[in-house]
C-alpha positions as CSV (number, residue, x, y, z in Angstrom):
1,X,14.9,3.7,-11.3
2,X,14.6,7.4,-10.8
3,X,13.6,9.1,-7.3
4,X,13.7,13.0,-8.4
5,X,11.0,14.2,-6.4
6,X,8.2,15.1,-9.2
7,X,7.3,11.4,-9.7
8,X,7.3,10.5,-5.8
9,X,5.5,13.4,-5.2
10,X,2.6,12.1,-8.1
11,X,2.6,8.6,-6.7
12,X,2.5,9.7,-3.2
13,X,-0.8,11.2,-3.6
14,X,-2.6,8.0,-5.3
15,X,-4.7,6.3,-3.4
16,X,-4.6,2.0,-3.2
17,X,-6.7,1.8,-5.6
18,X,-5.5,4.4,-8.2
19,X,-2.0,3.0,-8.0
20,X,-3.2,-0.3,-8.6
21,X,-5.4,0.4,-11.7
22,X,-2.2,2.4,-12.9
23,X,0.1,-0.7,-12.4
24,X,-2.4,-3.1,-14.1
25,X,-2.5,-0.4,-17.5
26,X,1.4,-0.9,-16.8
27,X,2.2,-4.2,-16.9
28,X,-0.5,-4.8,-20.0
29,X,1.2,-2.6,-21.6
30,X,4.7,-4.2,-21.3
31,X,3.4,-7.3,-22.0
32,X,1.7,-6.1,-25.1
33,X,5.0,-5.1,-26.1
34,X,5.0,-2.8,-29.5
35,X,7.0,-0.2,-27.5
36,X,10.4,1.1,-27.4
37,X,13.1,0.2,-25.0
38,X,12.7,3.7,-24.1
39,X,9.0,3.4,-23.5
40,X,9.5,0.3,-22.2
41,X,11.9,1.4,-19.7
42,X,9.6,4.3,-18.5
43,X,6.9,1.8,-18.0
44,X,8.9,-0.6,-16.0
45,X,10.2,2.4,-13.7
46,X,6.6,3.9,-13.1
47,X,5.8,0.8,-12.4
48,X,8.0,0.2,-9.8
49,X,7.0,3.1,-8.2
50,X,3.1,2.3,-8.4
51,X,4.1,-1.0,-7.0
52,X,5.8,0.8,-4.0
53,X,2.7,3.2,-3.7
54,X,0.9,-0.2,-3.6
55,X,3.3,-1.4,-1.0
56,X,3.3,1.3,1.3
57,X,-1.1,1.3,1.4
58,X,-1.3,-2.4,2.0
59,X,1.9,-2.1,4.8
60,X,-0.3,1.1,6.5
61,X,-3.6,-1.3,6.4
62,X,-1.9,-4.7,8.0
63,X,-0.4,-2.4,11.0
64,X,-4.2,-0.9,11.6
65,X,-5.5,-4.1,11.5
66,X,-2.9,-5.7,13.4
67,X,-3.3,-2.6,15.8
68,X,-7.0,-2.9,16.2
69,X,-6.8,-6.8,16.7
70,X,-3.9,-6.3,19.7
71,X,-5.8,-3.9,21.4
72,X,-8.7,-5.8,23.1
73,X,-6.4,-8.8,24.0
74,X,-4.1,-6.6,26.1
75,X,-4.6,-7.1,29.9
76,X,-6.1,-4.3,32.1
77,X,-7.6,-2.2,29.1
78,X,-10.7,-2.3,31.2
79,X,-12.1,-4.5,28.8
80,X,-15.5,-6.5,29.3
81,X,-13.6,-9.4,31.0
82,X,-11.8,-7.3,33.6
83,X,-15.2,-5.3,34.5
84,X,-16.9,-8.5,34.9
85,X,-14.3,-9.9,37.6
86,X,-14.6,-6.2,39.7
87,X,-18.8,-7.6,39.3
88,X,-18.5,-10.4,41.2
């Protein structure tokens, strides 16, 4: 697998979704077959690198969530269940 710059600098700007249309157009390609190894090699190493763009977007969205679902349980945030104990 390659890593000179110009290809991680064109996946790094795909979006989820781009990356993943791209990957799909990949691998039914390679399992088409009718290509050379040279071709096929190419495929497999873009594909790699879609699948990393892939990676890297879902990675990003599970910490946000995970982020976003940690931050009302943590005590004293001055959530609704501390206000309503200073209430009473």
């Amino acid at each position: 697998m390659t890593d000179d710059g110009t290809t991680a600098a064109a996946t790094g700007t795909l979006g989820y979704e781009q990356a993943r249309d791209e990957l799909i157009e990949v691998v039914r390609r390679l399992e088409a077959g009718g290509t050379s190894l040279e071709e096929s090699l190419a495929l497999w190493e873009r594909g790699e690198e879609l699948a990393k763009v892939c990676r890297h977007w879902l990675e990003g969205a599970r910490a946000r969530l995970d982020a976003a679902l940690a931050g009302p349980a943590a005590p004293g945030d001055g959530g609704a269940k501390d206000t309503a104990a200073d209430a009473g």
